[in-house]
DOVODREN-126149 format. One record per residue: residue number from 1; x, y, z of N, C-alpha, C in turn; residue in three letters. Coordinates in nm, 3 decimals. Each point is the difference from the previous one (the first is absolute). Layout:
<marnus>
 resi      nX      nY      nZ     caX     caY     caZ      cX      cY      cZ resn
  NUM       X       Y       Z       X       Y       Z       X       Y       Z  ALA
...
</marnus>
This chain:
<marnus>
 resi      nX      nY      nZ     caX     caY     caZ      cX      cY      cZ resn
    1   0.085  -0.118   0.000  -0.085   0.118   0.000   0.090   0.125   0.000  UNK
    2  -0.038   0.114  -0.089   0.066   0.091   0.014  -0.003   0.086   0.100  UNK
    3   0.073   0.120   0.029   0.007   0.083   0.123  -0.119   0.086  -0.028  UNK
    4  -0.038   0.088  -0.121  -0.117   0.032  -0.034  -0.127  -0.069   0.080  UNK
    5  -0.030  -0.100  -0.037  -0.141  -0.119  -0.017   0.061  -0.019   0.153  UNK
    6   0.075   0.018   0.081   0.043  -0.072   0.151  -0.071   0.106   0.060  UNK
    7   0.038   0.155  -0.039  -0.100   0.086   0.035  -0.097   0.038  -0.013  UNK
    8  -0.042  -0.001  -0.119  -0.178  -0.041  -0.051  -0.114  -0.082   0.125  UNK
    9   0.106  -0.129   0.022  -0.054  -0.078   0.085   0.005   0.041   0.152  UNK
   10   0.110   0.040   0.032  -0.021   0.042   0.125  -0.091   0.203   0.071  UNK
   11  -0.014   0.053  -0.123  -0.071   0.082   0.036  -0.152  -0.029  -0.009  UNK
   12  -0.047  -0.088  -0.087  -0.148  -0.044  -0.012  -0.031  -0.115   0.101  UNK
   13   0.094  -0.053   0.098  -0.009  -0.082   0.104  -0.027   0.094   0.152  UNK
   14   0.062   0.120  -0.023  -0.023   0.096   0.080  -0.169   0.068  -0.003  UNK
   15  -0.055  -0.026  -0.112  -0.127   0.118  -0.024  -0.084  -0.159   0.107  UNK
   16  -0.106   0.070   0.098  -0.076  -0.035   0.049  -0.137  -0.049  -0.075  UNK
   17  -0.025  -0.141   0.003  -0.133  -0.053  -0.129   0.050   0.036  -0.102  UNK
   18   0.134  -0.016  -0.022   0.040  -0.006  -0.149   0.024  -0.172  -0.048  UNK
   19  -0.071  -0.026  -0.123   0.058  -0.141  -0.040   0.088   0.007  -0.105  UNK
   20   0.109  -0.141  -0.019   0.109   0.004  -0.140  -0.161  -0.069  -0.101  UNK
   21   0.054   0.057  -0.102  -0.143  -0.046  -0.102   0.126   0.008  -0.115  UNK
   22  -0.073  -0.014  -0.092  -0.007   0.015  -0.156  -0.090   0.072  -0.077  UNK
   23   0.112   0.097  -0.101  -0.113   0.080  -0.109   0.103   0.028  -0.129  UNK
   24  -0.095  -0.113  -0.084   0.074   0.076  -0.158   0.138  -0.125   0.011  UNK
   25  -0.024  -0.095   0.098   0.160  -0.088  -0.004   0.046   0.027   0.111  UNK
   26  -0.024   0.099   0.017   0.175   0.074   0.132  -0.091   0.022   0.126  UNK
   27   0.055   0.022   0.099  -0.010  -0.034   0.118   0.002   0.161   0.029  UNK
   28  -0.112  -0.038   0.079  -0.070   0.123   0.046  -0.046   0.039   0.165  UNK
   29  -0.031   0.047   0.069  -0.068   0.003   0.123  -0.166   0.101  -0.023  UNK
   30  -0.051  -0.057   0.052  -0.132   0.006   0.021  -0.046   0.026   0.166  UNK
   31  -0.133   0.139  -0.053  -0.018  -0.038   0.165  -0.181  -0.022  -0.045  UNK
   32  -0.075  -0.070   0.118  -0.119  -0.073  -0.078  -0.040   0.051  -0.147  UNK
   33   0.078  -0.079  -0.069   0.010  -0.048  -0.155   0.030   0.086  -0.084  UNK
   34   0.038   0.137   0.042   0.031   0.096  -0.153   0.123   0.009   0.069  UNK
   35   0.069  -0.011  -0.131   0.176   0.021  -0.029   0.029   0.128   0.023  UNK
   36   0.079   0.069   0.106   0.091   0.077  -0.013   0.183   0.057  -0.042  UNK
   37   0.020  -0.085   0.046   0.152  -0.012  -0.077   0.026  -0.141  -0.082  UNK
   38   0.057  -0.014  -0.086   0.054  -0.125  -0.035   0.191   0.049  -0.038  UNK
   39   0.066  -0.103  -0.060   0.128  -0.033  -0.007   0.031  -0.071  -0.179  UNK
   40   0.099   0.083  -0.065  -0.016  -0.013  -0.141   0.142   0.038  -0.030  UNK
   41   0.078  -0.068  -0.097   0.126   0.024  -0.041   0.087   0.092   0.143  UNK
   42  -0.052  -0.084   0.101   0.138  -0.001   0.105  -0.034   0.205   0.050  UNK
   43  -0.119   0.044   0.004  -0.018   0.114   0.052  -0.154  -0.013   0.035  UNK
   44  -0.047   0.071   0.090  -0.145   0.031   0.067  -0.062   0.075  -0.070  UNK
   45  -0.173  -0.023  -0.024  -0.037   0.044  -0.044  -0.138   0.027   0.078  UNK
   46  -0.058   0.138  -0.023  -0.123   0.076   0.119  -0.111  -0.001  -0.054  UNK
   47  -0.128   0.037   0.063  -0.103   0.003  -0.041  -0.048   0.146   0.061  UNK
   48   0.031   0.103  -0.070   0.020   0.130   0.018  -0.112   0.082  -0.080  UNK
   49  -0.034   0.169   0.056  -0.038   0.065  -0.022   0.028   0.142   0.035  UNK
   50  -0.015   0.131  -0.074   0.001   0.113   0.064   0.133   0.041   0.020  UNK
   51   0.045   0.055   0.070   0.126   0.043   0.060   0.137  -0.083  -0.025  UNK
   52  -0.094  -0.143   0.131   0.110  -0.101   0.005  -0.005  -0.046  -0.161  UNK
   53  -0.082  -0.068  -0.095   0.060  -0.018  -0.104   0.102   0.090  -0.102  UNK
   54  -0.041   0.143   0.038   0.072   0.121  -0.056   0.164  -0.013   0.070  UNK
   55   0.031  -0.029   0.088   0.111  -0.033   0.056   0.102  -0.105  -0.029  UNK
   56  -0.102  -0.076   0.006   0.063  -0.185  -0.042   0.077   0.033  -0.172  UNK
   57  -0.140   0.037  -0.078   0.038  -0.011  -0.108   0.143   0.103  -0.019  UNK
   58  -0.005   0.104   0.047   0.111   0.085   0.002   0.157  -0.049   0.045  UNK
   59  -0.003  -0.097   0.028   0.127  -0.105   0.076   0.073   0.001  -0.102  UNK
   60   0.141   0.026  -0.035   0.069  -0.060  -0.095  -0.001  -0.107  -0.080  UNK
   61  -0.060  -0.071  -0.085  -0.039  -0.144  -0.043  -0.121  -0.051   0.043  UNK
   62  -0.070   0.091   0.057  -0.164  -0.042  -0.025  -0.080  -0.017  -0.113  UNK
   63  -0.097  -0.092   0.016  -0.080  -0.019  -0.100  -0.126  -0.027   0.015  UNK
   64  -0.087   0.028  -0.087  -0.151  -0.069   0.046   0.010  -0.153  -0.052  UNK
   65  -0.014  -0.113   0.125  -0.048  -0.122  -0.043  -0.049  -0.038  -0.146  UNK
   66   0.100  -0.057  -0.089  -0.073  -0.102  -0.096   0.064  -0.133  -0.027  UNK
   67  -0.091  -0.049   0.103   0.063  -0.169  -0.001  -0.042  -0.054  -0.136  UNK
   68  -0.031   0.002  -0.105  -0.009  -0.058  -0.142   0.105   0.046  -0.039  UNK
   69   0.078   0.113  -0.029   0.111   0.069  -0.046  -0.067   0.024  -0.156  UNK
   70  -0.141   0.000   0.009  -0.076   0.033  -0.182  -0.052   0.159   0.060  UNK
   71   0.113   0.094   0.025  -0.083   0.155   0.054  -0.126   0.024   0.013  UNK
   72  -0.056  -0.116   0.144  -0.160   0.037   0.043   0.043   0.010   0.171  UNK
   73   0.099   0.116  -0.013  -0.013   0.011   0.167  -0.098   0.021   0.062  UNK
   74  -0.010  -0.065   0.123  -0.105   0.006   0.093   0.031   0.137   0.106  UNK
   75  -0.115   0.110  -0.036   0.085   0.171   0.010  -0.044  -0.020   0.179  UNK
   76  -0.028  -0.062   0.088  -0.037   0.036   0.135   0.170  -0.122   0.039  UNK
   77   0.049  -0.026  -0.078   0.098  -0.105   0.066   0.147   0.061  -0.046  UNK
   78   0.094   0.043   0.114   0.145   0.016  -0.047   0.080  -0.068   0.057  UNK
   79   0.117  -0.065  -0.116   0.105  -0.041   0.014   0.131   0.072   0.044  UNK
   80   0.017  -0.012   0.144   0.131   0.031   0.049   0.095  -0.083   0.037  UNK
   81   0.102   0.099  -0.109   0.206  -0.136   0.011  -0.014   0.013   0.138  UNK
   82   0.116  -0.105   0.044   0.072  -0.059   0.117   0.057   0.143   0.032  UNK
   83   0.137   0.055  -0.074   0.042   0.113   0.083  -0.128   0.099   0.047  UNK
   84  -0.070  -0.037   0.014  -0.124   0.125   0.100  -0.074  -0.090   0.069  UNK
   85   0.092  -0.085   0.025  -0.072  -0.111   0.112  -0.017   0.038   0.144  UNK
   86   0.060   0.141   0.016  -0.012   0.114   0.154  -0.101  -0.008   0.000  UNK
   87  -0.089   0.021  -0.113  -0.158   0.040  -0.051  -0.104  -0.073  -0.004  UNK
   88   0.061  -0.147   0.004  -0.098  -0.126  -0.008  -0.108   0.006   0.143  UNK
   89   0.066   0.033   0.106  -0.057  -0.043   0.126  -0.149   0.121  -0.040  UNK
   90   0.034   0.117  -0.023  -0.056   0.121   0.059  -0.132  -0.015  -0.112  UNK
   91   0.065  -0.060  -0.149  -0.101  -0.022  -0.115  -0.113  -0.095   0.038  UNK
   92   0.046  -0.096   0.066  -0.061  -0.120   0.014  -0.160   0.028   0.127  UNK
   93   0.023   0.128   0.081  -0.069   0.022   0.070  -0.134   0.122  -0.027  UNK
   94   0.062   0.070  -0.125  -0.037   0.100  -0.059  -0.147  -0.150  -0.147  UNK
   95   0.071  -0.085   0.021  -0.060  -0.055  -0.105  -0.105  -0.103   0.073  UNK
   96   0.035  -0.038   0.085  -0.131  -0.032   0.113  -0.092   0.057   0.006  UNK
   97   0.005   0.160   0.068  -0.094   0.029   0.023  -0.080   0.101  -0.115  UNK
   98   0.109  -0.019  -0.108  -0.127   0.029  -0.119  -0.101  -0.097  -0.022  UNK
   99   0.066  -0.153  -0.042  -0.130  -0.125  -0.035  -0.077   0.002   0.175  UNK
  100   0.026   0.002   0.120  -0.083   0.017   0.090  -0.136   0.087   0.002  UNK
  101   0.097   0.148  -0.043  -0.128   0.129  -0.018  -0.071  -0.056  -0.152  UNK
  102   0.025   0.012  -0.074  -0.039  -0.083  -0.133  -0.102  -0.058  -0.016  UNK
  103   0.032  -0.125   0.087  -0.097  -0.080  -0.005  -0.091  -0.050   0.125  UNK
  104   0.030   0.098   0.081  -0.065   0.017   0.113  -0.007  -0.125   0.078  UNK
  105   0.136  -0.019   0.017   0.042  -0.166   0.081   0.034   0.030   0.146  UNK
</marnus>
């Protein structure tokens, strides 16, 4: 396992009623059943809006999620590299409580 995906795993072991799931292939955490972060070419990826997505995406090597790689990014989802892995913890909580408020979980 890489050092990336070692941290993937151990910050979504930290989120409280968070489960390891699957979405799209890749391994994801879930909290009752909608995906907030998942893990994709060895960097984290959010389930963002507003601000915090305005931020994320602004990261050096951000991207909006497109797991097909056929340019149909999924625009509420960004891909952040490993070097802004300072950022993973703080993203990962920012992306909670969007699908929480969201979907009124």
């Amino acid at each position: 396992m890489s050092i990336p995906q070692e941290l993937f795993e151990c910050i979504g072991k930290g989120i409280k009623d968070a489960e390891l799931s699957q979405m799209f292939g890749k391994p994801c955490y879930k909290v009752r059943g909608k995906a907030f972060v998942c893990f994709f070419q060895d960097e984290m990826v959010f389930k963002l809006s507003g601000e915090d997505h305005s931020k994320a995406l602004g990261l050096d090597g951000s991207k909006l999620f497109d797991p097909s790689g056929k340019g149909r990014a999924m625009k509420e989802w960004v891909q952040v590299p490993f070097r802004h892995s300072k950022n993973w913890s703080i993203l990962t909580q920012s992306a909670l409580t969007y699908v929480i408020e969201k979907y009124k979980l």
